[in-house]
C-alpha positions in Angstrom: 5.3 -23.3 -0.2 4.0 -25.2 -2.9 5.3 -28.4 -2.5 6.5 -30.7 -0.1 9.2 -32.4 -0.9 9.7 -36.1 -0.2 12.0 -38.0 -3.4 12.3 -41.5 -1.4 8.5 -41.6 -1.8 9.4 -41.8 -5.8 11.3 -44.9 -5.2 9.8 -48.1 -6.4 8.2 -49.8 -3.1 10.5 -52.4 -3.2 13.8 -50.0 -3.3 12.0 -48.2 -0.3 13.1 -50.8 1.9 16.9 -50.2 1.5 18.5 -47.8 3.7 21.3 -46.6 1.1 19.1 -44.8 -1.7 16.5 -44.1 1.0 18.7 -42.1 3.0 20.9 -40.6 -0.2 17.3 -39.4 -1.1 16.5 -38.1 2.2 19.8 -35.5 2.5 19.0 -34.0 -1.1 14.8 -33.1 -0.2 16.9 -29.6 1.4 18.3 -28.7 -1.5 15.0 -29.6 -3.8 13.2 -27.5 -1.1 15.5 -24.4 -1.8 14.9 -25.2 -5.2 10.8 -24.9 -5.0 11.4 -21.6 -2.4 13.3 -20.0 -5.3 10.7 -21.1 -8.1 7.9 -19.7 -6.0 9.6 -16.8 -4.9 10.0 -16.2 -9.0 6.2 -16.6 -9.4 4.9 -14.3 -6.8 7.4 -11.7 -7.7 6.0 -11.8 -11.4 3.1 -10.2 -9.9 2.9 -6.4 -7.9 -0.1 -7.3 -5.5 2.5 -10.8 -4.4 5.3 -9.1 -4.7 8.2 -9.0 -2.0 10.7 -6.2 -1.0 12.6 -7.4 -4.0 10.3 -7.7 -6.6 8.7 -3.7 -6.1 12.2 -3.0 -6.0 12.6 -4.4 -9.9 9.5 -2.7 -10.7 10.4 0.6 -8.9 13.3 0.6 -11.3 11.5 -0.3 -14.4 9.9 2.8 -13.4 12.3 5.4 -12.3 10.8 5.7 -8.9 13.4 6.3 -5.9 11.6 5.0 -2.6 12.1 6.8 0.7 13.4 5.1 3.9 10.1 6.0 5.5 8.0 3.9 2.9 6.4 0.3 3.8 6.2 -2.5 1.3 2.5 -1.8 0.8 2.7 2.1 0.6 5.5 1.1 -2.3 3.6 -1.3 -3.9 0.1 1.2 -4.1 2.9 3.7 -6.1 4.0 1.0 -8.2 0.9 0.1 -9.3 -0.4 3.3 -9.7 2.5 4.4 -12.2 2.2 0.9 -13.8 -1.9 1.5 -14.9 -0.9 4.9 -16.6 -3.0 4.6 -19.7 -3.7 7.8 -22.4 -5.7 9.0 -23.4 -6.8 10.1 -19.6 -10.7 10.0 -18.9 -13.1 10.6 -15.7 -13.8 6.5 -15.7 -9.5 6.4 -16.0 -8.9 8.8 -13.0 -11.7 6.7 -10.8 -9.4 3.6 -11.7 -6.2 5.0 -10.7 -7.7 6.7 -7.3 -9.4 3.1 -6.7 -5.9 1.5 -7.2 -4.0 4.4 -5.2 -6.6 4.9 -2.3 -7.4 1.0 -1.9 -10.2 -0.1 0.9 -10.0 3.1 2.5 -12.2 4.8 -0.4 -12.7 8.4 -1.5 -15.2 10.5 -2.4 -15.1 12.7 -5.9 -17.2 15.7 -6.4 -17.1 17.4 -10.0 -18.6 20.6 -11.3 -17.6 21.4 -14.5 -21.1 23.5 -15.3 -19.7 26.7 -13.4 -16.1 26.8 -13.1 -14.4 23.3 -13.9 -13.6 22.1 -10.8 -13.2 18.7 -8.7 -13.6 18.2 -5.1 -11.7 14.8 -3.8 -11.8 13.7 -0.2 -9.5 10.4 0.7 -8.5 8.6 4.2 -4.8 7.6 3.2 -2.8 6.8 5.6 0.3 5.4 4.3 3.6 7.4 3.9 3.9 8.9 0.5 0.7 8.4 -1.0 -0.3 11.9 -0.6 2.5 13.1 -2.5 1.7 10.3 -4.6 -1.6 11.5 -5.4 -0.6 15.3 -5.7 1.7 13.7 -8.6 -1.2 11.6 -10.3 -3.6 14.6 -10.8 -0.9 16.9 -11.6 0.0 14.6 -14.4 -3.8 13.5 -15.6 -5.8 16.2 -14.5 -6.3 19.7 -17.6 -4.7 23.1 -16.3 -8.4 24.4 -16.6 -9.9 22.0 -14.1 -9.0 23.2 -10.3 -8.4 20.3 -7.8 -9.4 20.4 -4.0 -8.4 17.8 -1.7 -8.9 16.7 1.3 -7.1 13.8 3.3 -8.6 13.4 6.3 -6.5 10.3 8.9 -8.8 9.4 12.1 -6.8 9.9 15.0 -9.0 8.6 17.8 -7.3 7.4 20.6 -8.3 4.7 23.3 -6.8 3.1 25.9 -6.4 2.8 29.5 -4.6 5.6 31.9 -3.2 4.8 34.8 -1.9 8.5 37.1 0.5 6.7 38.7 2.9 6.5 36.1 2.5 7.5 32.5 3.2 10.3 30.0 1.1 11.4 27.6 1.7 13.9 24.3 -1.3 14.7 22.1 -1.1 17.3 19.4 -4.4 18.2 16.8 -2.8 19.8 14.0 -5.6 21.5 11.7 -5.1 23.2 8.5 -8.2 25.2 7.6 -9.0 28.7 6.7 -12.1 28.0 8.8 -12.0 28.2 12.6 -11.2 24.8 13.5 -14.0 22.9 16.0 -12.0 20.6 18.5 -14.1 18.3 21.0 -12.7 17.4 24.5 -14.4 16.3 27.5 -17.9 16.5 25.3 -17.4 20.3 25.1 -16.7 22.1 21.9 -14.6 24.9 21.9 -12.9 26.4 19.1 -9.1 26.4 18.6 -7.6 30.2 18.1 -5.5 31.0 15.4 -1.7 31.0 16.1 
């Protein structure tokens, strides 16, 4: 919050020391409290990144975008703000910016060869529900029909914790989507999965 809110300390010291104003004072720091909520509240949703589920919802309509029941605040704020930064004409230095805003701290890795054959090579670690499709929509919409796109989203699924045989159920599935033979590790031993 940003303030606290006290009004019988803007009393003159001497009114301070009757109970009447004091206390009149006193029952209406509530209601100027409500007040300051509702002015911050204003501020931070003037912003995307201090947004709350109210304020991405204003900007999702300013921008025609229907949010699934899956999505998280942040996963619909990275969209917002992706569709918000949509400048023209579109660059290499303005598709960097947009996959910095889209992918966030988890990074990706861009590869381009436009010497023999025009095409990009993109490798990302998102994780949040919808930014995939997300992306597939931003280099759809930026990216030349010349210039072919390969991407790659690869989510770290390592799991650790304690088991205990007496009672516990475990379900672990490796989905991979490769035209190479896929390489799974298990017990330190590689063995590779067959095709289905």
């Amino acid at each position: 919050m940003i303030r606290e809110v006290k009004l019988a300390s803007y009393l003159p010291p001497y009114m301070q020391e009757y109970r009447d104003p004091a206390e009149a004072l006193l029952a209406e720091d509530p209601e100027f409290t409500l007040v300051w909520k509702a002015a911050e509240r204003v501020l931070y949703n003037r912003f995307i990144l201090t947004a709350d589920e109210y304020g991405i919802a204003r900007y999702e309509k300013m921008l025609g975008i229907f949010p699934e029941a899956e999505d998280t605040l942040e996963s619909r704020r990275r969209r917002v703000q992706s569709r918000w930064y949509d400048t023209v004409p579109y660059t290499y230095k303005v598709l960097l910016q947009k996959l910095s805003v889209l992918c966030g701290d988890k990074g990706f890795m861009l590869a381009h060869n436009f010497s023999e054959g025009y095409t990009l090579h993109l490798e990302t670690g998102m994780e949040l529900y919808g930014q995939v499709d997300e992306l597939e929509k931003m280099l759809d919409h930026i990216l030349p029909c010349n210039l072919v796109a390969e991407t790659v989203n690869d989510i770290d699924g390592a799991m650790r914790g304690l088991f205990f045989p007496h009672g516990g159920i475990a379900f672990a599935q490796d989905i991979c989507i490769t035209s190479e033979p896929c390489v799974i590790e298990m017990d330190g031993v590689e063995r590779v999965k067959e095709e289905a």
